[in-house]
N, CA, C and O atoms as CSV, one atom per row, in Angstrom:
chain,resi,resn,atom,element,x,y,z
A,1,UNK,N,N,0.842,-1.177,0.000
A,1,UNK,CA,C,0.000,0.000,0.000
A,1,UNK,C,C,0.888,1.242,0.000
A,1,UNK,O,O,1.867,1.429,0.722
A,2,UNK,N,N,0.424,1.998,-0.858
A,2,UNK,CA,C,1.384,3.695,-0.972
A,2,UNK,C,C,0.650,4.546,0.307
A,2,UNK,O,O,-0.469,5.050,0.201
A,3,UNK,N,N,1.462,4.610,1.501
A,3,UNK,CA,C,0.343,5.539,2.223
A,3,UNK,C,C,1.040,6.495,2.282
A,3,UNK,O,O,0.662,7.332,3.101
A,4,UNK,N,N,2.434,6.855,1.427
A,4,UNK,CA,C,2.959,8.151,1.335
A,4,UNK,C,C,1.881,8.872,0.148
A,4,UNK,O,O,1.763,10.062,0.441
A,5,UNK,N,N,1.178,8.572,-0.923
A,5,UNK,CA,C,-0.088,9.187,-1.388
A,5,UNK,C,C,-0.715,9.292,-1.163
A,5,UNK,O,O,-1.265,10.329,-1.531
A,6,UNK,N,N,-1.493,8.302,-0.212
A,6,UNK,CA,C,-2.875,8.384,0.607
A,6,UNK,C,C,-2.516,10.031,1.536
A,6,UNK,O,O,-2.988,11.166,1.468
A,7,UNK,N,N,-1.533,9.423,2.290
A,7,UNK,CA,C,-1.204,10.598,2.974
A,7,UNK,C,C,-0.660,12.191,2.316
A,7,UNK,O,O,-0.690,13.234,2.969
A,8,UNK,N,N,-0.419,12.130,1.603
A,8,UNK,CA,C,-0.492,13.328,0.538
A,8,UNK,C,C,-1.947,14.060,-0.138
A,8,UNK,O,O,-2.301,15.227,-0.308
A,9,UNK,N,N,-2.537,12.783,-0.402
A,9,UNK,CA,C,-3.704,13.551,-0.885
A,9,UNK,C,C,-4.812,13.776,0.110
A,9,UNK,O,O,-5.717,14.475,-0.346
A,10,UNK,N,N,-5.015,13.269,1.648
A,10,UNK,CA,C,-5.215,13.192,3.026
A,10,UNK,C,C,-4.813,15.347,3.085
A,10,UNK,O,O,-5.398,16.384,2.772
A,11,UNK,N,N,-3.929,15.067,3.488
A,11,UNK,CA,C,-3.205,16.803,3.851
A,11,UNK,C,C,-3.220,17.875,2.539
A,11,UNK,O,O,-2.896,19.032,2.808
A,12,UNK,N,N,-3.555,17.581,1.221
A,12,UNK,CA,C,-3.997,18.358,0.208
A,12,UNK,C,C,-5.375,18.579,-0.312
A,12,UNK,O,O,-5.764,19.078,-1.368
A,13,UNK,N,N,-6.141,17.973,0.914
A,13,UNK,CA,C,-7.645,17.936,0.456
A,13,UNK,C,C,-8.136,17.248,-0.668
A,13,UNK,O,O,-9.236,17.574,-1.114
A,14,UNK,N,N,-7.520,16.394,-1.166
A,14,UNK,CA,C,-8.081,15.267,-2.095
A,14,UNK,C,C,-9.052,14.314,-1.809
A,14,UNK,O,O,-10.010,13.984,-2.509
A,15,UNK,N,N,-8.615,13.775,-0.384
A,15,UNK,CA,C,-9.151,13.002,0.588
A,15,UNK,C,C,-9.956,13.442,1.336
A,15,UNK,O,O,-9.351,13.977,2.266
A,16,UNK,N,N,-11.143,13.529,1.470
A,16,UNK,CA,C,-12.010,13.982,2.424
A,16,UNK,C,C,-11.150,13.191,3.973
A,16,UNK,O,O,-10.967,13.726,5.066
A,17,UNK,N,N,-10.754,11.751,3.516
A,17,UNK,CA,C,-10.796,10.825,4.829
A,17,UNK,C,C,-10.234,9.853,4.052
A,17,UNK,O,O,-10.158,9.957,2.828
A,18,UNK,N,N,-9.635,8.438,4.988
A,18,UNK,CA,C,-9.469,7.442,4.776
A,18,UNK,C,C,-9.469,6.438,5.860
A,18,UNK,O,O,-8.611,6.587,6.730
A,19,UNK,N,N,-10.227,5.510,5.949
A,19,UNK,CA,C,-10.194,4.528,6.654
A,19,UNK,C,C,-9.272,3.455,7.066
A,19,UNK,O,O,-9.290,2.725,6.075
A,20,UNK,N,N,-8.451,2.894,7.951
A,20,UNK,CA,C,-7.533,2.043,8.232
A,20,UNK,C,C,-7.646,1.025,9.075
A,20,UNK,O,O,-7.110,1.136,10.177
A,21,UNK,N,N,-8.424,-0.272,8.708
A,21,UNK,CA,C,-8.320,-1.629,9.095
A,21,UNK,C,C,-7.172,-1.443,10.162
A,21,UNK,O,O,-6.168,-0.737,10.065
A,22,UNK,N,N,-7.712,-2.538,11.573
A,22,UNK,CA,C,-6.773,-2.424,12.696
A,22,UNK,C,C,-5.851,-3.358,12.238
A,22,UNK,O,O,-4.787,-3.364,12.858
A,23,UNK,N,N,-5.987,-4.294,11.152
A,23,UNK,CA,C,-4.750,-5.100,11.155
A,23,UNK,C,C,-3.944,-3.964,10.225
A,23,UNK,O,O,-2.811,-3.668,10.604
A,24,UNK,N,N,-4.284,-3.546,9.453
A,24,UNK,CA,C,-3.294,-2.246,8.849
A,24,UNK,C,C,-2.546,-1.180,10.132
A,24,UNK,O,O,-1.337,-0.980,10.241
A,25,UNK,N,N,-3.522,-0.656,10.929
A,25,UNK,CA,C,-2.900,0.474,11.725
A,25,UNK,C,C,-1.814,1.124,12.462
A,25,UNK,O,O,-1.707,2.292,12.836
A,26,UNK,N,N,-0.839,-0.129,12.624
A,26,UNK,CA,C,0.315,-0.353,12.600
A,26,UNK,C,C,1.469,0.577,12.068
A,26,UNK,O,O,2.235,1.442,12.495
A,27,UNK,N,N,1.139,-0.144,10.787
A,27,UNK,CA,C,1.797,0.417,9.791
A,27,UNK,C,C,1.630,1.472,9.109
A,27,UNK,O,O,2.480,2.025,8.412
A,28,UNK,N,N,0.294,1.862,9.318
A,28,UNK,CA,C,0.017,3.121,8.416
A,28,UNK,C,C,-0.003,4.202,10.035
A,28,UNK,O,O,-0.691,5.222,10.069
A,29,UNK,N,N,0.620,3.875,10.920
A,29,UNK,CA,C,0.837,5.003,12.239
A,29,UNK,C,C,2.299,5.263,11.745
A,29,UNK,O,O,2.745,6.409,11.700
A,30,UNK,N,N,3.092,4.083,11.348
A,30,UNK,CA,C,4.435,4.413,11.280
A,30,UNK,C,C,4.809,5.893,9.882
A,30,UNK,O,O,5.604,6.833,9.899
A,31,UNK,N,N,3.749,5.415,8.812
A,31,UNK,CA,C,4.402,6.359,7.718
A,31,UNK,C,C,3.891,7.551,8.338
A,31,UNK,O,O,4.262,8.596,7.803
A,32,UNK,N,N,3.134,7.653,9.332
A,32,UNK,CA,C,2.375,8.973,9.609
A,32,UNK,C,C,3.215,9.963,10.609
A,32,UNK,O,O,3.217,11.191,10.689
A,33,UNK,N,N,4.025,8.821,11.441
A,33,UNK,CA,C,5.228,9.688,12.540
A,33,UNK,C,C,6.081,10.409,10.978
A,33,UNK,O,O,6.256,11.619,10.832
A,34,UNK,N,N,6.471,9.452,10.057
A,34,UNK,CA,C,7.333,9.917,9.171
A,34,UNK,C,C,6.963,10.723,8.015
A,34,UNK,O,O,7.455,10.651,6.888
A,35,UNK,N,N,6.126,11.426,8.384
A,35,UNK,CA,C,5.203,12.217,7.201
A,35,UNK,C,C,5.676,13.746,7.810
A,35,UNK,O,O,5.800,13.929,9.021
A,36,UNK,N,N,5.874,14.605,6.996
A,36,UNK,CA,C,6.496,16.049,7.437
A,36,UNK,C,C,5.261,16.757,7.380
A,36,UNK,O,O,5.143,17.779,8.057
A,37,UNK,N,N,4.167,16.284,6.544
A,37,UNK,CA,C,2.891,17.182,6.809
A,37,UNK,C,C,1.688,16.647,7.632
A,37,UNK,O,O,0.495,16.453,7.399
A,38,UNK,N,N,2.596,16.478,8.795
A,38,UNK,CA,C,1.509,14.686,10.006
A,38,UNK,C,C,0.371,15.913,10.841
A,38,UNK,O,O,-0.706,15.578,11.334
A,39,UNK,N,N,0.962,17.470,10.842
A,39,UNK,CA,C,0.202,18.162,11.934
A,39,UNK,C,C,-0.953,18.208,11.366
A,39,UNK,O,O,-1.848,18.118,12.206
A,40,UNK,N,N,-1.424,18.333,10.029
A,40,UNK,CA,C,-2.781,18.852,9.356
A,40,UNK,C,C,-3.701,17.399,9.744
A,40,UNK,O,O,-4.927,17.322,9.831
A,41,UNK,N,N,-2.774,16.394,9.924
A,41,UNK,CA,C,-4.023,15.282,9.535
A,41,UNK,C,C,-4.299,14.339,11.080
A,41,UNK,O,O,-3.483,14.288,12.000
A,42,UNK,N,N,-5.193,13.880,11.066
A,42,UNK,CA,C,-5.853,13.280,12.773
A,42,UNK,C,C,-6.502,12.474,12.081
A,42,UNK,O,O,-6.824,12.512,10.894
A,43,UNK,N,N,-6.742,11.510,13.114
A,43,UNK,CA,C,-7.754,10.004,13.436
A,43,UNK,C,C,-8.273,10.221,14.264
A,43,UNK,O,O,-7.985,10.996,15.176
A,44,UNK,N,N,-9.784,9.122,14.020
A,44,UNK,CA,C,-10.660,8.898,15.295
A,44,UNK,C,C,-10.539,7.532,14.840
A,44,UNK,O,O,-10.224,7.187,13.701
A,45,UNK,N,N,-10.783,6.867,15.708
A,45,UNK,CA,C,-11.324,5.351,16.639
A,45,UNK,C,C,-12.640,5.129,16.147
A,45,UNK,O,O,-13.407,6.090,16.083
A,46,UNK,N,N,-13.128,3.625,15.672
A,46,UNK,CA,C,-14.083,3.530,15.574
A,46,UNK,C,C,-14.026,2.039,16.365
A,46,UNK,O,O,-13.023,1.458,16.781
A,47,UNK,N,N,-15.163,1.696,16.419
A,47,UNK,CA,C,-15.836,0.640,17.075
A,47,UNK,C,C,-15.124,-1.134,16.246
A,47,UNK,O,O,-15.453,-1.527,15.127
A,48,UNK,N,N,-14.358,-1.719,16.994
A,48,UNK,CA,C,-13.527,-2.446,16.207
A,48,UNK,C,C,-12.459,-2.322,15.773
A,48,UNK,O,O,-11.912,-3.229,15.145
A,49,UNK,N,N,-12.001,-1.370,15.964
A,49,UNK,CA,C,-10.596,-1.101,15.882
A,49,UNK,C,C,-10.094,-0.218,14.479
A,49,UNK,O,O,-8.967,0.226,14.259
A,50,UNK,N,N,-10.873,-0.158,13.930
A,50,UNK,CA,C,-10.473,0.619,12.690
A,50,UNK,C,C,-10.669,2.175,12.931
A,50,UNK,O,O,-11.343,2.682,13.828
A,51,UNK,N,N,-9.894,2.874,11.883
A,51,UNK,CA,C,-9.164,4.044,12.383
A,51,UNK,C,C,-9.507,5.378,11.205
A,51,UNK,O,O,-8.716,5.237,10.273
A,52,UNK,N,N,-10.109,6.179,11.051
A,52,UNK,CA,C,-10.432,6.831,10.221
A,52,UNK,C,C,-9.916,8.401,10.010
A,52,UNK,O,O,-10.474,9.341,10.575
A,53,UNK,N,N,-9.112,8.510,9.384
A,53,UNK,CA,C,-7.857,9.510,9.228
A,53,UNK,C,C,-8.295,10.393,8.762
A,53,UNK,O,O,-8.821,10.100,7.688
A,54,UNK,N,N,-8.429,12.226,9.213
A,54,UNK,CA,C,-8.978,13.154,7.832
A,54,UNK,C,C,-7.961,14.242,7.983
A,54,UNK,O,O,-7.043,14.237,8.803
A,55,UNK,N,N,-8.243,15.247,7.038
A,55,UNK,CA,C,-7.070,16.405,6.979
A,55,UNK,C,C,-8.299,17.518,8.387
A,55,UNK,O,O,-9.476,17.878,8.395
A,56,UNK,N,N,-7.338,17.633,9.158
A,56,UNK,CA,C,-8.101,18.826,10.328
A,56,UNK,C,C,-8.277,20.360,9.839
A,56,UNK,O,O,-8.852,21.279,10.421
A,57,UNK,N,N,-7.520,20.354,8.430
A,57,UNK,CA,C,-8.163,21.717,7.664
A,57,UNK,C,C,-9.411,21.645,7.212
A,57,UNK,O,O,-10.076,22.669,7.056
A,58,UNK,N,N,-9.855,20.521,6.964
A,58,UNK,CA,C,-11.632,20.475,6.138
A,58,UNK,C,C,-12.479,19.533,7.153
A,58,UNK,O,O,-13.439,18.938,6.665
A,59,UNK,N,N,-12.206,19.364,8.462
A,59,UNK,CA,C,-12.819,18.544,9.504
A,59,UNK,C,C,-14.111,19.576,9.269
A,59,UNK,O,O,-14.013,20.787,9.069
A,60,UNK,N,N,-15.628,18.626,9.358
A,60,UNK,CA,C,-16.676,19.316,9.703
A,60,UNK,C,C,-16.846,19.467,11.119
A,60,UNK,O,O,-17.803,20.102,11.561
């Protein structure tokens, strides 16, 4: 999985959001420490463990 694009288009408003399976979350926490544009973008918790990522510039 490219989550250096996900995460690009996440922090450029491409992405409203993206969702992340807990067996993924792991790994897609790690590219996110290593992402230089990590402040714009946040997760919430959902029920089951999956993880739903959006840019905090276009949060409703």
């Amino acid at each position: 999985m490219d989550y250096q694009k996900i995460l690009d288009q996440l922090a450029d408003g491409e992405l409203k959001e993206y969702e992340v399976e807990a067996k993924s979350a792991f790994e897609f926490q790690k590219a996110l420490r290593n992402y230089g544009r990590r402040q714009s973008i946040s997760g919430r918790a959902k029920s089951g463990g999956n993880i739903v990522y959006y840019n905090v510039n276009g949060a409703d």
